[in-house]
ZAMARGU-4260 file (C-alpha; in steps of 0.2 Angstrom, whole numbers, plus 5000, padded with zeros to 4 digits):
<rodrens>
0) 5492/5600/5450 | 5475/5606/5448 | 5471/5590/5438 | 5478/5580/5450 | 5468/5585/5466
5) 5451/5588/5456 | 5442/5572/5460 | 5425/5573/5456 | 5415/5557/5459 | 5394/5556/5455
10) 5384/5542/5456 | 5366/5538/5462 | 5361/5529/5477 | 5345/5518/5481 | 5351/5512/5497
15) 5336/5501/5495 | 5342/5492/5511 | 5338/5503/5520 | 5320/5504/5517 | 5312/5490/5530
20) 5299/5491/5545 | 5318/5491/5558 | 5336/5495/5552 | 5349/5493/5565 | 5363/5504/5569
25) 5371/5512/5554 | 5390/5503/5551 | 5402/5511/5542 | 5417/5505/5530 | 5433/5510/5541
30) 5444/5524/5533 | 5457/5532/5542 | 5456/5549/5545 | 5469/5561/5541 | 5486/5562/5552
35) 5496/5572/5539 | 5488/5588/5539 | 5493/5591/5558 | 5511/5588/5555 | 5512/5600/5541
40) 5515/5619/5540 | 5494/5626/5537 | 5491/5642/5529 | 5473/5652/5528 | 5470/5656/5511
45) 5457/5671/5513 | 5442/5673/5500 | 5444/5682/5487 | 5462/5684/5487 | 5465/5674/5472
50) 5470/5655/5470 | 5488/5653/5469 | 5496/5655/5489 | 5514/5662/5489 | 5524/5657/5502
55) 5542/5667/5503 | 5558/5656/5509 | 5572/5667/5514 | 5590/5660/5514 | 5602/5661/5529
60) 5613/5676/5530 | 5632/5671/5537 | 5637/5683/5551 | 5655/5687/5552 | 5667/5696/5565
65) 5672/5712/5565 | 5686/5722/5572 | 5685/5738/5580 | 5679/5753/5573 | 5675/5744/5556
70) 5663/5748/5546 | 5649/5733/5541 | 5648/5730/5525 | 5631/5725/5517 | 5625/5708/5517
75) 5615/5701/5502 | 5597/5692/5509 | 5591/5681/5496 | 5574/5672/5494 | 5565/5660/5483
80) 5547/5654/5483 | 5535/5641/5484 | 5519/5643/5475 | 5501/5633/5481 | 5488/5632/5470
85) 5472/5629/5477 | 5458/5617/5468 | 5444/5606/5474 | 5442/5588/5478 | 5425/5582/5479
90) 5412/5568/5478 | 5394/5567/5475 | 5377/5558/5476 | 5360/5557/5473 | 5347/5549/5487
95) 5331/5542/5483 | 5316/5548/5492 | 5309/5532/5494 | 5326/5529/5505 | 5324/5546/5514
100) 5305/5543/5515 | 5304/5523/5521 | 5321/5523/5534 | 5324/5524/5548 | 5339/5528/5547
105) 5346/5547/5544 | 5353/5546/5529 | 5359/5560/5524 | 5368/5562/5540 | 5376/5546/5535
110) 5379/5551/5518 | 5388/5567/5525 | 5398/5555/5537 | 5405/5544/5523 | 5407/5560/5512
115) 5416/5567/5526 | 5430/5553/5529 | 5433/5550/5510 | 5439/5570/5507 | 5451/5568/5523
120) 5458/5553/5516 | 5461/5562/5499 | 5469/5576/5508 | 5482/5562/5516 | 5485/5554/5500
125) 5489/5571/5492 | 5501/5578/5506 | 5510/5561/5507 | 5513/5560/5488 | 5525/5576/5492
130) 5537/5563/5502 | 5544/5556/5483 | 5546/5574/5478 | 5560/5576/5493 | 5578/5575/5484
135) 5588/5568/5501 | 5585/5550/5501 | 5587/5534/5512 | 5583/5513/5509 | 5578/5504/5494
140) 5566/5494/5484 | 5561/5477/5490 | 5573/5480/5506 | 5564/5480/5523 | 5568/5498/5531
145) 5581/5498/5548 | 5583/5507/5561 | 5600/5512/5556 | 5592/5519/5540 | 5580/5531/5551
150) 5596/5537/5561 | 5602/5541/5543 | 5586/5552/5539 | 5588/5560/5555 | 5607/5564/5552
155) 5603/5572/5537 | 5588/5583/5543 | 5602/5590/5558 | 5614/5593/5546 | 5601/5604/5534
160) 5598/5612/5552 | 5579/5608/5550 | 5570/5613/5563 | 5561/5601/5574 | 5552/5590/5580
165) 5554/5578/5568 | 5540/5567/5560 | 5540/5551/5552 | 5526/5543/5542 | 5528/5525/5536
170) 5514/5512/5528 | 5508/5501/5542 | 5519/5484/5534 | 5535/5495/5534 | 5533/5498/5553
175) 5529/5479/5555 | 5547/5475/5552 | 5554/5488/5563 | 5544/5482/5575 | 5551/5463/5573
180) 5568/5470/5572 | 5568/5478/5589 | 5557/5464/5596 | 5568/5450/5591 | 5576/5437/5602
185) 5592/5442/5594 | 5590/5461/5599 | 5596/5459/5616 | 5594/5474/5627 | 5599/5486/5614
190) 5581/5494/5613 | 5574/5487/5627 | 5561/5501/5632 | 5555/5501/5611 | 5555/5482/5611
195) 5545/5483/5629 | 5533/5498/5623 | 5531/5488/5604 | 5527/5470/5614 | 5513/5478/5624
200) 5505/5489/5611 | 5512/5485/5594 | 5515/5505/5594 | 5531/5512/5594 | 5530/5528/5598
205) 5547/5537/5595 | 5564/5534/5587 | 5579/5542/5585 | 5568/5559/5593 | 5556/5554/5579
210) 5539/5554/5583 | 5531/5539/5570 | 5516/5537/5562 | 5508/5523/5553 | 5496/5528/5538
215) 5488/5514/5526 | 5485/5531/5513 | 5505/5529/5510 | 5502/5520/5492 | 5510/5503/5490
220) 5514/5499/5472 | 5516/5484/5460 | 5532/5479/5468 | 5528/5481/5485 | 5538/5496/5488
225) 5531/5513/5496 | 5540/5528/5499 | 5538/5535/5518 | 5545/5549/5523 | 5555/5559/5540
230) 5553/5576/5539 | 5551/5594/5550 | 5534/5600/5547 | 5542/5617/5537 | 5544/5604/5525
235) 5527/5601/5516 | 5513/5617/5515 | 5493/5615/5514 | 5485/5630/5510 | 5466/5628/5515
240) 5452/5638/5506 | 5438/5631/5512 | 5435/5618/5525 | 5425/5601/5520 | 5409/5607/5516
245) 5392/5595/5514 | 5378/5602/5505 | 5360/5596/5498 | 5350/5602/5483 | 5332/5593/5480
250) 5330/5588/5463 | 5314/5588/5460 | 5313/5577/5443 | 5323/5564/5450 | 5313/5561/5466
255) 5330/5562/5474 | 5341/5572/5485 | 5357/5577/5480 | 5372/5576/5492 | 5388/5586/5487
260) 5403/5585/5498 | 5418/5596/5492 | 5435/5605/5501 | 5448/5617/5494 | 5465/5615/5497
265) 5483/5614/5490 | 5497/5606/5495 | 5517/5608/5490 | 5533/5605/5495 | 5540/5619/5506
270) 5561/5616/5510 | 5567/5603/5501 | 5581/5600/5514 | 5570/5598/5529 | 5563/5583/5523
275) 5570/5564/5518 | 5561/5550/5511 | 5563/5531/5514 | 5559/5519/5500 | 5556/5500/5507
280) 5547/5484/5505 | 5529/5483/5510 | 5526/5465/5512 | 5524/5452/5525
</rodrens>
């Protein structure tokens, strides 16, 4: 896990473009922030309490009925755990001084900005790779996902007794084609307020008491498959040990300034039942 969620990126920056007598309005590549971490169950990891989180998952005890006057016998609790490592994701630059020196602009603001967006993105990408790690499962490779195949999920979650609400989080060309399905001519009234709702807005905002989220961090790969998920949020942990932090260090030799923008965090499946992914077709 450790190798997986340390990304450490350098490079150097000119950003020679932004040395001119008038620099218009910084614009920034879109990334999507992260959605994920406010569905999931969050833990403080405190400082110096070591970095490996220990989350204790307690089974359900079964209550019986007892006549009069009898005496209780005990009743075995049993418990397992789920263990979170904390490690560090990362990226890094170096400014030039003549960028610093001859812009405008604040760069390093900017810097910090980008730096900023492209650790919450990574956060996402590693709290959604735990929806393949759920063992229930509905739809299939290069099928478009239905309806009837959320309801399915949602069955399965009740039946688990999973504690709502429920959540569901699907790559923005899997929710396209539910979003043609209920706004189809053929549909008839069968979901008029979604189809309404989906017509005006292209947003459909629950299903099956699911409340849906689109994410383009859900990876598609070489077949055009992604794997989204519907889930309670006692399904998936993040353990946070230190907020996104954006730091500078002059370096002298270079001319430059060095940005560094690092986080620490781990994430891991909590209750395997209170969680069901949804494998389907991401293209148009």
């Amino acid at each position: 896990m450790a190798d997986e969620i340390k990304t450490i990126i350098s490079g150097t920056s000119s950003l020679d473009h932004l040395v001119s007598n008038i620099v218009a309005e910084a614009q920034f590549v879109a990334q999507e922030q992260s959605i994920m971490r406010n569905l999931v169950k969050n833990f403080t990891v405190p400082a110096n309490s070591g970095k490996v989180l220990q989350v204790p998952i307690y089974g359900n005890p079964t209550a019986g009925s007892v006549a009069e006057a009898d005496d209780l016998s005990p009743n075995a609790i049993t418990s397992s755990e789920a263990l979170i490592t904390l490690s560090e994701i990362g990226l890094m630059t170096n400014v030039s001084d003549m960028a610093l020196n001859h812009s405008s602009q604040n760069v390093i603001a900017d810097v910090g900005r980008l730096f900023g967006t492209a650790i919450a993105k990574k956060m996402d990408q590693l709290l959604i790779a735990n929806f393949a790690n759920f063992s229930e499962g509905q739809g299939s490779a290069a099928q478009e996902l239905t309806v009837d195949e959320m309801f399915k999920a949602v069955a399965k979650l009740s039946t688990a007794a999973a504690p709502g609400p429920y959540y569901g989080v699907f790559h923005p060309k899997v929710m396209y084609q539910i979003k043609k399905g209920l706004t189809n001519t053929f549909a008839g009234d069968r979901y008029s307020e979604l189809a309404n709702e989906a017509m005006r807005t292209g947003y459909v905002g629950t299903i099956a008491g699911v409340q849906i989220f689109e994410s383009s961090n859900i990876t598609v790969d070489g077949s055009d498959d992604s794997v989204g998920a519907i889930f309670s949020r006692d399904a998936i942990a993040m353990a946070m040990g230190s907020e996104i932090k954006i730091e500078t260090q002059r370096d002298v030799s270079a001319r430059a300034t060095e940005v560094v923008g690092v986080a620490t965090f781990g994430t891991a499946e909590l209750h395997d039942s209170y969680g069901v992914k949804l494998t389907a077709d991401s293209a148009l």
